[in-house]
Backbone as CSV, one residue per row, in Angstrom:
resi,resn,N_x,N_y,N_z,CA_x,CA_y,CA_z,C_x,C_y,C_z
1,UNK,85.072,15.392,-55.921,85.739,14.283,-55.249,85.861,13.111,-56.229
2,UNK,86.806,12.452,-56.444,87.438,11.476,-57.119,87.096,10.119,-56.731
3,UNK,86.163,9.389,-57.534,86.083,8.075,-57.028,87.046,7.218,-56.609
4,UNK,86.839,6.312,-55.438,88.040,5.293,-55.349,87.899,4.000,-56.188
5,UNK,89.034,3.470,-56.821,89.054,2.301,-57.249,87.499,1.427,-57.327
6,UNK,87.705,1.250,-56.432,86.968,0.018,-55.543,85.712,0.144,-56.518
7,UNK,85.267,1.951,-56.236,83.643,2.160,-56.385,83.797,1.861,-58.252
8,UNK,84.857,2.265,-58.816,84.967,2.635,-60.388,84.653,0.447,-60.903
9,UNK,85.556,0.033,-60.049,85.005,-1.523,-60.439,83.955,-1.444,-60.217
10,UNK,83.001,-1.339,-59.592,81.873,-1.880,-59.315,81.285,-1.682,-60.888
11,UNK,81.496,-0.213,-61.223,80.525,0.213,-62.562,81.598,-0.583,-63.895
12,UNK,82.545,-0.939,-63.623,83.219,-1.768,-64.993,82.938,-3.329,-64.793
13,UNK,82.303,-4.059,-63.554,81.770,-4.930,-63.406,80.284,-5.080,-64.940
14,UNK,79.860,-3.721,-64.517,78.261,-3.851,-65.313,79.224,-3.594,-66.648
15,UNK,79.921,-4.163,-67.250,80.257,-4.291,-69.003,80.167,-5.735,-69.332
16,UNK,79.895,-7.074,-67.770,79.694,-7.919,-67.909,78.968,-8.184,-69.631
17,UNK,78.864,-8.906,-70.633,78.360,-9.242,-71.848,78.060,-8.373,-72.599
18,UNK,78.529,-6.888,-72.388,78.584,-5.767,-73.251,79.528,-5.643,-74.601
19,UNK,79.495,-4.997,-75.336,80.292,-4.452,-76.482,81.108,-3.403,-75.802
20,UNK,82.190,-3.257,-75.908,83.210,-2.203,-75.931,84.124,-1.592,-76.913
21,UNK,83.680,-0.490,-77.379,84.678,-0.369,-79.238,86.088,0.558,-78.630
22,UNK,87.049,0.263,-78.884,88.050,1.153,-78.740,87.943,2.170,-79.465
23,UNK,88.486,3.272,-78.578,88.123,4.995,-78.813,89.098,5.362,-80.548
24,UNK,89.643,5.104,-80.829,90.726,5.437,-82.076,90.370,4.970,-83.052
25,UNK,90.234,3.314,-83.539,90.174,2.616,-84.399,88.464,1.711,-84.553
26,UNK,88.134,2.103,-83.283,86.317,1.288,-82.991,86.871,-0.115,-82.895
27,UNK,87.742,-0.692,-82.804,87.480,-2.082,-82.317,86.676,-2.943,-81.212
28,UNK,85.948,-3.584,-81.685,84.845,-4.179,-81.506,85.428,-5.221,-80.076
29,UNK,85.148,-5.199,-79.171,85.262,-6.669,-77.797,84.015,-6.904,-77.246
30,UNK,84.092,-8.219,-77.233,82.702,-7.837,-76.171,83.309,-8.824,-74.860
31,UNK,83.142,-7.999,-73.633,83.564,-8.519,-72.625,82.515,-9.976,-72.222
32,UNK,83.283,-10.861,-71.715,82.809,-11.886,-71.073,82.345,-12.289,-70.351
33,UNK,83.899,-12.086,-69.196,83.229,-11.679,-67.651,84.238,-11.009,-67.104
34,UNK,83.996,-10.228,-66.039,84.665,-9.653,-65.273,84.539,-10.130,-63.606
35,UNK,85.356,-10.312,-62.852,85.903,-10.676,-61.740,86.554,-9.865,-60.967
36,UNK,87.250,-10.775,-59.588,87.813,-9.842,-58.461,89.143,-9.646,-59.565
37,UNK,89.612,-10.857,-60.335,91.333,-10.664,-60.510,91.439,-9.361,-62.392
38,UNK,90.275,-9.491,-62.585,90.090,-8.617,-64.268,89.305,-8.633,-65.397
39,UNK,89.319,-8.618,-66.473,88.405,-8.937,-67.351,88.770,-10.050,-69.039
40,UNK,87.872,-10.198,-68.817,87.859,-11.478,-70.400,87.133,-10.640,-71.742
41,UNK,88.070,-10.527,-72.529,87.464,-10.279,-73.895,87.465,-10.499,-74.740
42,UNK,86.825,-10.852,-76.109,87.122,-11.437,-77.430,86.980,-10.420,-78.158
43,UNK,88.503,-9.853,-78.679,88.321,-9.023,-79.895,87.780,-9.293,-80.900
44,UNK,86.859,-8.723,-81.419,86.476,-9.232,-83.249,87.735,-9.161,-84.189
45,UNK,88.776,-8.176,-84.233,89.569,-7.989,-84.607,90.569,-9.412,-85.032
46,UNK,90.789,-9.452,-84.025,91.946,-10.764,-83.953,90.893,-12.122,-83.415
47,UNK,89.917,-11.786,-83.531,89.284,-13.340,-82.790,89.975,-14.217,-81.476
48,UNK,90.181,-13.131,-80.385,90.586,-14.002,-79.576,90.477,-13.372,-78.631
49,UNK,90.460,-14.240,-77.416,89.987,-13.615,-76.229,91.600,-13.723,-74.743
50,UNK,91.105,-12.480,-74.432,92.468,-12.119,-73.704,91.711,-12.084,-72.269
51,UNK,92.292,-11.675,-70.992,92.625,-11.263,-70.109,92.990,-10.422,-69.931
52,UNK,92.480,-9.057,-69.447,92.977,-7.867,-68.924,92.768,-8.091,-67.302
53,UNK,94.310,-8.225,-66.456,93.995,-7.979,-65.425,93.604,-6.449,-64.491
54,UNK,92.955,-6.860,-63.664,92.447,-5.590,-63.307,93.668,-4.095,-62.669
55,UNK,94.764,-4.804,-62.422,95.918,-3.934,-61.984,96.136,-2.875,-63.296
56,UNK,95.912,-3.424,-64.111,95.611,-2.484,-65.697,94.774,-1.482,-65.161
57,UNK,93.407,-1.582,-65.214,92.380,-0.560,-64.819,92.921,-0.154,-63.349
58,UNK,93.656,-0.171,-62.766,93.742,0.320,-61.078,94.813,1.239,-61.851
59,UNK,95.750,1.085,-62.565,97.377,2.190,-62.721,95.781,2.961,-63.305
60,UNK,95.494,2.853,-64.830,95.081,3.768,-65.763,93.660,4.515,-64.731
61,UNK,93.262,4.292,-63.792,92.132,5.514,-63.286,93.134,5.772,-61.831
62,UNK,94.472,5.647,-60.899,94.848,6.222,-60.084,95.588,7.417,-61.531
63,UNK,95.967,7.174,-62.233,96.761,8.142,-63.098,95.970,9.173,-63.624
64,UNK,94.460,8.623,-63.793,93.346,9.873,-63.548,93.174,10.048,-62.453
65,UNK,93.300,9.670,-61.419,92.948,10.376,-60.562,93.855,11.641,-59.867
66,UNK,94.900,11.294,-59.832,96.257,12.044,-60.188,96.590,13.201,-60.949
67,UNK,96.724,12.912,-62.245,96.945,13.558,-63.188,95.732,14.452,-63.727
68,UNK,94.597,14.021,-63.871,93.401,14.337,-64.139,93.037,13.884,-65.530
69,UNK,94.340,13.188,-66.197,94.095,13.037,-68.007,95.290,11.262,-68.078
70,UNK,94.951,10.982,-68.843,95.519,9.348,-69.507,95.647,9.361,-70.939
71,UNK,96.928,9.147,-71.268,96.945,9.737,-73.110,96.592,8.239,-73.367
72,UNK,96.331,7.840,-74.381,95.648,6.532,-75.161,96.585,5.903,-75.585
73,UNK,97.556,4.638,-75.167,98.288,4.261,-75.989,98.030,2.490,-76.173
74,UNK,98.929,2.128,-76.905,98.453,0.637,-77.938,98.472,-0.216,-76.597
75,UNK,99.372,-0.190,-75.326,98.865,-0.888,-73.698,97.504,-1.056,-73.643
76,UNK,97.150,0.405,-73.436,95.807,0.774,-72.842,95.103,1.024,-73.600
77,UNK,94.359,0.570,-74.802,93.591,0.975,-75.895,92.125,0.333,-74.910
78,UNK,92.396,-1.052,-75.264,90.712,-1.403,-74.245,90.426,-1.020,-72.861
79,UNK,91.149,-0.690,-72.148,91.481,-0.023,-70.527,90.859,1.230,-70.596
80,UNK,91.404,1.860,-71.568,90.973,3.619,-71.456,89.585,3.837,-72.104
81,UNK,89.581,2.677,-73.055,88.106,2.504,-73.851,86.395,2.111,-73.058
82,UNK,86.794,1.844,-71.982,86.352,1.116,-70.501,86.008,2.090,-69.822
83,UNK,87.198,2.480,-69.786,87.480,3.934,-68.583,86.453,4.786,-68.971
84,UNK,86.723,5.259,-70.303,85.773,6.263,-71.130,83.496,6.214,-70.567
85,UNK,84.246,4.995,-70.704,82.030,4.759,-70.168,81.474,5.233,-69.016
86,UNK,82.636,5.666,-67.935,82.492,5.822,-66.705,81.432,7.245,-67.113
87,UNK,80.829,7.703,-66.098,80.456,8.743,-66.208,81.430,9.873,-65.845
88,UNK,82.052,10.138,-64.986,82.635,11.376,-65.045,84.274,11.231,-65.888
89,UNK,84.239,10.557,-67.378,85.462,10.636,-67.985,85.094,10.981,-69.263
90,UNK,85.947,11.511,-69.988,85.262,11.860,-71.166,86.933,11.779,-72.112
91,UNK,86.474,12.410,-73.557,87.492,11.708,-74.168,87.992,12.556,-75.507
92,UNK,89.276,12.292,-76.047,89.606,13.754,-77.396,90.412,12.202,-78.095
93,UNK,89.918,12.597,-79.091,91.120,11.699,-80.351,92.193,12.090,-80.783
94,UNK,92.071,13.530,-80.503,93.373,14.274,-80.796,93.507,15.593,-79.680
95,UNK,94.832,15.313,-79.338,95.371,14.211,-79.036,94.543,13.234,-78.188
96,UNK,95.300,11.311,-78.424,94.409,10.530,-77.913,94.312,10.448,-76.079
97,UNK,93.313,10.831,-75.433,93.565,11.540,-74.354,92.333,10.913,-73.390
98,UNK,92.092,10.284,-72.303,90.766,10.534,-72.110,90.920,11.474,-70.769
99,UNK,90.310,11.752,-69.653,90.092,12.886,-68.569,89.104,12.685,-67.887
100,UNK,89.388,13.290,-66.589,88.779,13.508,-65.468,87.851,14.758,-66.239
101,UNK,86.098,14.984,-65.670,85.544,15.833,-66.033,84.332,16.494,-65.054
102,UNK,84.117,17.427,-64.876,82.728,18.209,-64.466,81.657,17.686,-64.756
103,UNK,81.638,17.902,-65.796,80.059,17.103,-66.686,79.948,15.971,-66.687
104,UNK,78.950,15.347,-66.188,78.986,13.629,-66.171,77.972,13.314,-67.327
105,UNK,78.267,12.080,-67.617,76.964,11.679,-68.887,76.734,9.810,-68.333
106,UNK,75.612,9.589,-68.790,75.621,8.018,-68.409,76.413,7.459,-68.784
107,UNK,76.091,5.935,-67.813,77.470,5.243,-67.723,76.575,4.368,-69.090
108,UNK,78.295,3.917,-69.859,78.026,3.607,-71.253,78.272,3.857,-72.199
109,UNK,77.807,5.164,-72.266,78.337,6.342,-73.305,79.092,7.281,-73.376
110,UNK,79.869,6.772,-73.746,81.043,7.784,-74.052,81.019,9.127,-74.513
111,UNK,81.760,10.623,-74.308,81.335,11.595,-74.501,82.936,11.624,-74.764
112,UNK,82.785,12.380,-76.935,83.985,12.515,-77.282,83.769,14.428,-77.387
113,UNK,84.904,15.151,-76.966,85.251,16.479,-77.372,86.008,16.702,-78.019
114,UNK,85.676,17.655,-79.245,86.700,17.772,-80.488,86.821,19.242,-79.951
115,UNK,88.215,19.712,-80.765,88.722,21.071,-80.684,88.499,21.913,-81.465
Protein backbone atom coordinates (compact mmCIF):
# COMPACT_ATOMS: atom_id res chain seq x y z
CA UNK A 1 0.00 0.00 0.00
CA UNK A 2 1.23 3.40 -1.10
CA UNK A 3 1.59 6.13 1.31
CA UNK A 4 -0.62 9.20 1.06
CA UNK A 5 0.86 12.55 0.62
CA UNK A 6 -0.07 13.81 3.78
CA UNK A 7 1.80 10.80 5.73
CA UNK A 8 5.15 11.23 3.16
CA UNK A 9 5.20 15.15 4.56
CA UNK A 10 5.16 14.32 7.80
CA UNK A 11 8.66 12.28 7.28
CA UNK A 12 10.09 15.29 4.83
CA UNK A 13 9.07 17.60 7.70
CA UNK A 14 12.01 15.64 9.85
CA UNK A 15 14.85 17.12 7.11
CA UNK A 16 14.02 20.21 9.20
CA UNK A 17 18.18 21.45 9.64
CA UNK A 18 19.42 18.42 7.80
CA UNK A 19 21.92 18.10 4.84
CA UNK A 20 20.44 16.90 1.65
CA UNK A 21 23.08 16.02 -1.31
CA UNK A 22 21.51 15.66 -4.67
CA UNK A 23 21.54 12.09 -6.09
CA UNK A 24 23.78 12.89 -9.55
CA UNK A 25 26.16 15.61 -8.79
CA UNK A 26 26.09 15.43 -4.48
CA UNK A 27 25.09 18.89 -4.14
CA UNK A 28 25.19 19.90 -0.82
CA UNK A 29 21.55 21.97 0.81
CA UNK A 30 20.85 22.04 3.98
CA UNK A 31 17.22 22.57 4.54
CA UNK A 32 16.01 25.31 6.86
CA UNK A 33 12.64 24.88 7.46
CA UNK A 34 9.91 23.19 6.21
CA UNK A 35 6.17 24.17 6.55
CA UNK A 36 2.45 23.66 5.57
CA UNK A 37 3.24 25.81 2.11
CA UNK A 38 7.19 23.90 1.35
CA UNK A 39 10.66 23.98 2.01
CA UNK A 40 13.73 26.52 2.44
CA UNK A 41 17.16 25.65 1.31
CA UNK A 42 20.62 27.01 0.93
CA UNK A 43 22.55 25.41 -1.73
CA UNK A 44 26.32 25.37 -1.04
CA UNK A 45 26.60 25.37 -4.63
CA UNK A 46 25.21 28.69 -5.57
CA UNK A 47 24.99 30.10 -1.96
CA UNK A 48 21.53 30.79 -1.90
CA UNK A 49 18.56 29.86 -0.48
CA UNK A 50 15.36 29.00 -2.43
CA UNK A 51 11.90 27.86 -1.77
CA UNK A 52 10.66 24.66 -2.90
CA UNK A 53 7.02 24.71 -2.69
CA UNK A 54 5.51 21.73 -1.50
CA UNK A 55 3.12 21.18 -4.75
CA UNK A 56 6.73 20.13 -6.11
CA UNK A 57 6.94 17.16 -3.65
CA UNK A 58 2.96 16.37 -4.02
CA UNK A 59 3.32 16.00 -8.39
CA UNK A 60 6.94 14.10 -7.84
CA UNK A 61 5.55 11.21 -5.07
CA UNK A 62 1.64 11.09 -6.75
CA UNK A 63 3.86 10.26 -10.03
CA UNK A 64 5.39 7.56 -7.75
CA UNK A 65 2.69 6.63 -6.66
CA UNK A 66 1.26 6.11 -10.05
CA UNK A 67 3.87 5.25 -12.11
CA UNK A 68 5.91 3.46 -9.53
CA UNK A 69 9.35 5.33 -10.88
CA UNK A 70 10.32 9.42 -11.31
CA UNK A 71 13.26 9.92 -13.82
CA UNK A 72 15.63 12.73 -12.18
CA UNK A 73 15.57 15.82 -13.98
CA UNK A 74 17.37 19.49 -13.47
CA UNK A 75 13.23 20.58 -12.00
CA UNK A 76 13.41 17.92 -9.61
CA UNK A 77 17.02 17.34 -8.65
CA UNK A 78 16.40 18.44 -4.77
CA UNK A 79 12.63 16.99 -4.79
CA UNK A 80 13.66 13.51 -5.89
CA UNK A 81 16.86 13.87 -3.69
CA UNK A 82 14.27 14.22 -0.63
CA UNK A 83 12.08 11.74 -2.02
CA UNK A 84 15.04 9.28 -2.10
CA UNK A 85 15.35 9.35 2.03
CA UNK A 86 11.92 8.12 2.31
CA UNK A 87 12.10 4.66 3.25
CA UNK A 88 10.28 2.78 0.76
CA UNK A 89 12.15 4.73 -2.38
CA UNK A 90 15.22 3.86 -3.61
CA UNK A 91 17.33 5.07 -6.45
CA UNK A 92 19.69 4.21 -10.02
CA UNK A 93 22.00 6.96 -11.55
CA UNK A 94 21.68 5.34 -14.58
CA UNK A 95 19.36 5.86 -15.79
CA UNK A 96 18.63 8.87 -13.31
CA UNK A 97 15.53 7.26 -11.83
CA UNK A 98 14.32 7.03 -8.31
CA UNK A 99 11.19 4.21 -7.45
CA UNK A 100 8.68 2.85 -5.55
CA UNK A 101 10.26 -0.33 -3.67
CA UNK A 102 9.68 -3.66 -1.52
CA UNK A 103 12.65 -3.26 0.55
CA UNK A 104 12.53 -0.41 2.87
CA UNK A 105 15.76 1.05 4.51
CA UNK A 106 15.76 3.98 7.12
CA UNK A 107 14.52 7.12 6.65
CA UNK A 108 17.68 9.22 5.65
CA UNK A 109 19.51 6.99 3.80
CA UNK A 110 19.33 6.61 0.67
CA UNK A 111 19.65 3.18 -1.05
CA UNK A 112 21.41 3.50 -4.57
CA UNK A 113 21.07 0.21 -7.10
CA UNK A 114 23.54 -0.18 -9.79
CA UNK A 115 23.06 -2.58 -12.79
Amino acid sequence: MVRTFEEVWLDLEKLKGKTVFTLVHHVKSKVIDVDSRGMLRRSERWNQVKHIDRSAFKRAWEKLAIDGYCRLSDTWKFVCACLALLPEVEYSLKPGTIWLSKNRHDFGKPVEKTQ
